[in-house]
C-alpha positions as CSV (number, residue, x, y, z in Angstrom):
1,X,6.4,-10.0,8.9
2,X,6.9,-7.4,11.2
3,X,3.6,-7.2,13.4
4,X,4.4,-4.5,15.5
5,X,4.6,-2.0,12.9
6,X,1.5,-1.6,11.0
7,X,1.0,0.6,7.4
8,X,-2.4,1.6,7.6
9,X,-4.0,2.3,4.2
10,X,-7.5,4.1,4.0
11,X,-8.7,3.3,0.0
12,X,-11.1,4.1,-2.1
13,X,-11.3,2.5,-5.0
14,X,-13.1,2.7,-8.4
15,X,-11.1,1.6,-11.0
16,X,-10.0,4.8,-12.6
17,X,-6.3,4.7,-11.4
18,X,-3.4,2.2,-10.0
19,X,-2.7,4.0,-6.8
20,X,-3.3,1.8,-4.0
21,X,-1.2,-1.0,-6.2
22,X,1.6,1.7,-6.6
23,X,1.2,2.7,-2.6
24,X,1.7,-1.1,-1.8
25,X,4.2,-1.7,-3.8
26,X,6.1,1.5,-2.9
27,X,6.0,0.2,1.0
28,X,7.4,-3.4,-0.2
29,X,10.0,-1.6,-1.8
30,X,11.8,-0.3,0.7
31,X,10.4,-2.1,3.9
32,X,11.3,-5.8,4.3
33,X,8.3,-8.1,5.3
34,X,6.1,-4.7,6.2
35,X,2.7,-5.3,7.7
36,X,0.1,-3.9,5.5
37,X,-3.7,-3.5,6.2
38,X,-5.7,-1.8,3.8
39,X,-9.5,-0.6,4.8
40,X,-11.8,-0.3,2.6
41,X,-14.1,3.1,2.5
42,X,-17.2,1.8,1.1
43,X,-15.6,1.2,-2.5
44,X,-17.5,0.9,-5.7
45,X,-14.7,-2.0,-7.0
46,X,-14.2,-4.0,-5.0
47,X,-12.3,-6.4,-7.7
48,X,-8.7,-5.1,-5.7
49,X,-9.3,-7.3,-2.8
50,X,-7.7,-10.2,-4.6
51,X,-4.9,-8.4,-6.0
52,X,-3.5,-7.2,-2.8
53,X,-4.4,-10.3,-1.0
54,X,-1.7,-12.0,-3.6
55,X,0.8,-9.8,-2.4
56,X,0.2,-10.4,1.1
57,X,-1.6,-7.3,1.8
58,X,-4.5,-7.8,4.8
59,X,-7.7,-6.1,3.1
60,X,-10.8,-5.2,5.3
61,X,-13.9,-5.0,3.8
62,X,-14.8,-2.4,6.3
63,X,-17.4,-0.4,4.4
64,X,-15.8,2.3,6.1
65,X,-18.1,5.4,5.3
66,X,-15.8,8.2,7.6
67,X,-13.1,8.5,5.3
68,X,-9.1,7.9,6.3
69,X,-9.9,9.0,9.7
70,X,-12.9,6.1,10.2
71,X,-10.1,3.5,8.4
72,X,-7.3,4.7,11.1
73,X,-9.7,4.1,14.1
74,X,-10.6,0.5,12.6
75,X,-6.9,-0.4,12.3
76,X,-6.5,0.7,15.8
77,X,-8.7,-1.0,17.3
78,X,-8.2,-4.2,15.3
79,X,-4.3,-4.7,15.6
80,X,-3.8,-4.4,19.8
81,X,0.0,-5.9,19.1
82,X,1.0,-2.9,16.8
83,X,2.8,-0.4,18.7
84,X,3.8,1.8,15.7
85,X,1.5,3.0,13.1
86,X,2.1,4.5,9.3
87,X,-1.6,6.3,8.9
88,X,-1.7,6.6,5.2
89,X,-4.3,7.1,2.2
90,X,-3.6,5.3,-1.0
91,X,-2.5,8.1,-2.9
92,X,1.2,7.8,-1.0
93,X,4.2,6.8,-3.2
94,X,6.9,5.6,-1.1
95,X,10.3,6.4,-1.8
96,X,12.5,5.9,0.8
97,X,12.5,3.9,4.1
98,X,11.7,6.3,6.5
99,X,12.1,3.8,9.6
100,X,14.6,6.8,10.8
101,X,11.7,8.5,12.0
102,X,9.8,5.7,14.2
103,X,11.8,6.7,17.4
104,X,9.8,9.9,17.3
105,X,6.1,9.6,19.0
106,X,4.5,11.6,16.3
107,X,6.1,12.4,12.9
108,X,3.3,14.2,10.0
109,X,4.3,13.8,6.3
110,X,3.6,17.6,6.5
111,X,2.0,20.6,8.3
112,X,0.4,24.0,7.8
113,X,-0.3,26.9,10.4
114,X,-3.9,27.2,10.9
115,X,-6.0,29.4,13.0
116,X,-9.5,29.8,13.8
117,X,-10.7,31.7,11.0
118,X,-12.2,31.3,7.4
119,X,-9.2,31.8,4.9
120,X,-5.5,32.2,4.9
121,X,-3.7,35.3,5.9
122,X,-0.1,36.4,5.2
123,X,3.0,36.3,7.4
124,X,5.3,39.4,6.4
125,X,9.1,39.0,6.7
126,X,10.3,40.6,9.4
127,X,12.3,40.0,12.3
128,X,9.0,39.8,14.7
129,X,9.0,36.8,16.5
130,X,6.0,34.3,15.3
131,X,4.4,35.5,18.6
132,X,3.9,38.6,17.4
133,X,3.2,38.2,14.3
134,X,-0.1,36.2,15.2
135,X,-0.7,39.0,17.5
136,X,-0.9,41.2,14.2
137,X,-3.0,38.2,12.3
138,X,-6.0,39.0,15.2
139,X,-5.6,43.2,14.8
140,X,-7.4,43.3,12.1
141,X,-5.1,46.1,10.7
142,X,-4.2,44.7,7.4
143,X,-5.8,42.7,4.7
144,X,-3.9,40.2,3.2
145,X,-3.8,38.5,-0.7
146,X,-1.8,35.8,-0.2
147,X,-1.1,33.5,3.0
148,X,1.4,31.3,4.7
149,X,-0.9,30.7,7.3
150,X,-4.5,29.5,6.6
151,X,-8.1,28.5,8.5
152,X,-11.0,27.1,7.3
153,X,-12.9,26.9,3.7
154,X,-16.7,28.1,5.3
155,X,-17.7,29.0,8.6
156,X,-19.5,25.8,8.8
157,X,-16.7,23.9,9.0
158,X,-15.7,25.8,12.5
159,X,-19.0,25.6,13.8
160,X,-18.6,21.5,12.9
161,X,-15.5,21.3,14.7
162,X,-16.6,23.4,17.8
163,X,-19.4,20.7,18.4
164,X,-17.3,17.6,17.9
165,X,-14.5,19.2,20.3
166,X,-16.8,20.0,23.1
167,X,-17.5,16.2,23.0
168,X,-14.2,15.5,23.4
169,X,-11.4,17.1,26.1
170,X,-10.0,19.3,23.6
171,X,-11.1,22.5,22.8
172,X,-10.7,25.3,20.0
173,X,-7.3,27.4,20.3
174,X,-6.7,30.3,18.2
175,X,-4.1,29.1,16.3
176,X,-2.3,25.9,16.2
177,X,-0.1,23.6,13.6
178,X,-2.7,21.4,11.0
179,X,-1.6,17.9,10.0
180,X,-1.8,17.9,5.8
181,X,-3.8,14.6,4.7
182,X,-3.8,14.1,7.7
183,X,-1.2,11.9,7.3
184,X,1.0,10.7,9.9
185,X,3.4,8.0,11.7
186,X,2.8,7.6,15.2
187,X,3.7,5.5,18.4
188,X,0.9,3.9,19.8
189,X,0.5,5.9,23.1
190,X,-0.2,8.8,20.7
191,X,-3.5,7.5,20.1
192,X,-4.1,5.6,23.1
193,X,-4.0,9.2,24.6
194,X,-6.6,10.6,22.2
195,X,-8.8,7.5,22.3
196,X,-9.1,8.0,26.0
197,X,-10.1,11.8,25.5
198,X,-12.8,10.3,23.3
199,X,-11.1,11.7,20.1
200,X,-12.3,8.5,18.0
201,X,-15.8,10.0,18.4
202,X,-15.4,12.9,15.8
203,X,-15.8,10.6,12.2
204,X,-16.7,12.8,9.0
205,X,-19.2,12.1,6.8
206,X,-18.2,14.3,3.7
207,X,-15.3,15.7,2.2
208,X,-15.8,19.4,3.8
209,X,-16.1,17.7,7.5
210,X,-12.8,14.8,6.4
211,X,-11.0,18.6,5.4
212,X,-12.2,19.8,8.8
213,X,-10.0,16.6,10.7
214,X,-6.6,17.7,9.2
215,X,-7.0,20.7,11.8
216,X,-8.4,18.4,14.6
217,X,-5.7,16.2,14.2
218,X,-3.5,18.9,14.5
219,X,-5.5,20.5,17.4
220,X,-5.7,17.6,19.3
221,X,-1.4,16.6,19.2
222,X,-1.0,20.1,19.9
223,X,-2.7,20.3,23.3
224,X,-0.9,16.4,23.9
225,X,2.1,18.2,23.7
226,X,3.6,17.2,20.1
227,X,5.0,19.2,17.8
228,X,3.3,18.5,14.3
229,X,6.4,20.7,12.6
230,X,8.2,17.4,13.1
231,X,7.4,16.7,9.2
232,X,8.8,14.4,6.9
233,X,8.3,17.0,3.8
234,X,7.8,20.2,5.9
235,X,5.6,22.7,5.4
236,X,2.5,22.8,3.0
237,X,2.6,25.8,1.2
238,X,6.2,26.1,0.7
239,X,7.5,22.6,-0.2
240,X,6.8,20.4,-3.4
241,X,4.1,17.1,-3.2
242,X,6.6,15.2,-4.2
243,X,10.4,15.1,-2.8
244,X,13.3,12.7,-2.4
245,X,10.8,10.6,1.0
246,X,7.6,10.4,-1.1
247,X,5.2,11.6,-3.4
248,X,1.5,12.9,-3.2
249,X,-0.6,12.2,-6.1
250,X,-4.0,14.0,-6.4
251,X,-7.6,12.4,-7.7
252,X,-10.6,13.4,-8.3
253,X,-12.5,11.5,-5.8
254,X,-15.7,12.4,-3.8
């Protein structure tokens, strides 16, 4: 088993669907010997445990209440040997090894321009550089139906992220690249660096807040320096949930 790679699994599970079974076994597929932890968020069914432990799965009864980003923090923190993490939810169908991409520091399954408004506004084809196209997003001089690049679902969700960043050493830009999930493979010095800027501090508590850390993820590798466009599927808007790397399936989960 390969220890210094860890697959990081956030699940939550009730019974109604297969998916962290299919996630596992998609990873066993294609990896040889992988290293898998799965951490539980406060399941109802909890019947699973066995199951995975059979397949040599490590499951953490972590009663993990903060969602995927709560269950990435507890891997973190509880494998000090890994230096390369897969930060997945259970909802991920492998299929492909994508161990082409661990010599990258940061690599998201995919990404979506976000800026720091409610909505999503439209980026018109022309030859203007992206520059100034934002430039135009901020006049105010045209309204938009459809978008390419999109904010926030309710003003409260700003305001949420506005308090947990000025915890932190990051702060609200106007417009930056959103990690999708979030979902992500990354070195560990990637969050080493925003563990130290007290990142692990901002932990949702509901689904609107858990929505609100695919831009804070984002936010925060931005001002690191990484480049969240360095996707595995590519953009959000534009690109399929499920291509020749892996698949995103979709529950109906609180």
């Amino acid at each position: 088993m390969n220890s210094k790679k860890l697959f990081v699994i956030a699940c939550y599970y009730d019974g109604s669907n297969r998916s962290i079974f299919e996630c596992v076994s998609s990873i066993q597929k294609y990896y040889k010997s992988p290293q898998i932890a799965v951490i539980d968020s406060n399941s109802p069914d909890k019947s699973y445990f066995k199951k995975l432990k059979e397949k040599g799965v490590i499951v953490y009864n972590a009663k993990n209440k903060n969602y995927d980003t709560g269950a990435y923090w507890y891997a973190y923190n509880k494998f000090e040997k890994a230096n390369f993490f897969y930060f997945l939810q259970d909802s991920v169908i492998f299929k492909k090894n994508l161990s082409k991409y661990e010599k990258n520091d940061l690599t998201t399954f995919r990404y979506f321009i976000s800026l720091n408004r409610v909505g999503g506004r439209k980026l018109e084809k022309t030859r203007k550089n992206i520059q100034n196209k934002i430039h135009d997003l901020f006049s105010r001089k045209k309204k938009y139906k459809n978008h390419d690049i999109y904010g926030f679902d309710f003003e409260k969700q700003i305001e949420w992220c506005r308090l947990k960043l000025n915890k932190t050493d990051y702060f609200m830009p106007k417009v930056w690249l959103s990690v999708f999930g979030p979902i992500f493979m990354c070195k560990k010095i990637v969050m080493k660096k925003l563990y130290k800027k007290k990142f692990n501090k901002i932990l949702p508590t509901n689904k609107l807040e858990q929505m609100c850390m695919e831009r804070l993820f984002g936010i925060a590798f931005q001002q690191e320096g990484y480049d969240a466009s360095n996707s595995i599927q590519g953009e959000h808007f534009t690109t399929p949930f499920e291509t020749l790397n892996f698949q995103k399936k979709f529950f109906k989960r609180k």
